[in-house]
Steps between C-alpha positions, in 0.01 A plus 500: 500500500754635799771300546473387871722601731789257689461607904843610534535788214455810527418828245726772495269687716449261741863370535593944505252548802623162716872595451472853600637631186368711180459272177762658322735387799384143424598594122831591578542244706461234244689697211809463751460115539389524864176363443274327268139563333289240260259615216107343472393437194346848455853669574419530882796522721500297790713403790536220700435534875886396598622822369389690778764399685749558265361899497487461836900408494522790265376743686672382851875507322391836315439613836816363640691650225569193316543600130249321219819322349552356791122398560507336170792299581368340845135461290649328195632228766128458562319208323223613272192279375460378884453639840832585665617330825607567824817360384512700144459852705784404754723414205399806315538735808799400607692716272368795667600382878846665482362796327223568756711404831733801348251776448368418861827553637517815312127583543590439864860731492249761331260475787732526795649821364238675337415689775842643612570622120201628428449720846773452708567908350871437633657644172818381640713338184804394791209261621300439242519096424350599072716813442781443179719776510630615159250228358792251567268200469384572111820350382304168624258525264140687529210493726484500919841285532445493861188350500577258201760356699292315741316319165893355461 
């Protein structure tokens, strides 16, 4: 006899194909702690419906560039065995505020000059505002130390 089905779970399958993601994805999802699964009595994994919107979190800070670590932080604040609130994913989220209002200001920095650096075809390094003569800047540390400085 089939063990019958509570509304909210879903297979593998089903949960892959509503989050927009490959099973394996949902795998490695719940191997890092991000989400969780449930076994039928015949070995079936299933999911609850709520997770979708913790992939859906997933995916959004993934696309953000939000590292998993830091995904698994703000989702182990997260209640499990209930639905999450309003109130729980305002408390959760709020770690990322300062985070996000930074890269927008830098996505926005980025924007605004993207344009003259990539074709302005000046090849002037008396004018040019990215030039680092003698690499003077690498004593700093590595990476774009210009642009890093508007994340401070």
């Amino acid at each position: 006899m089939a063990t019958k089905a509570v509304p909210n779970d879903l297979s593998v399958g089903e949960m892959a194909k509503r989050a927009g993601v490959a099973v394996s994805t949902l795998h490695y999802y719940e191997a890092e702690g991000l989400i969780e699964s449930w076994r039928t009595p015949a070995n079936h994994r299933r999911y609850d419906r709520r997770q979708l919107r913790r992939v859906a979190i997933i995916r959004v800070a993934l696309q953000v560039g939000i590292p998993l670590r830091e995904v698994r932080e703000m989702l182990s604040g997260l209640p499990s065995g209930r639905a999450v609130t309003a109130a729980d994913w305002a408390k959760a989220g709020a770690i990322w505020q300062d985070r996000l209002r930074r890269r927008i200001a830098l996505l926005e920095r980025l924007a605004g000059q993207m344009d003259h650096c990539i074709g302005c075809g000046c090849l002037s390094l008396e004018n040019c505002p990215l030039y680092n003569r003698n690499d003077a800047l690498g004593a700093e540390g590595p990476g774009a130390r210009r642009w890093e400085e508007a994340q401070d």
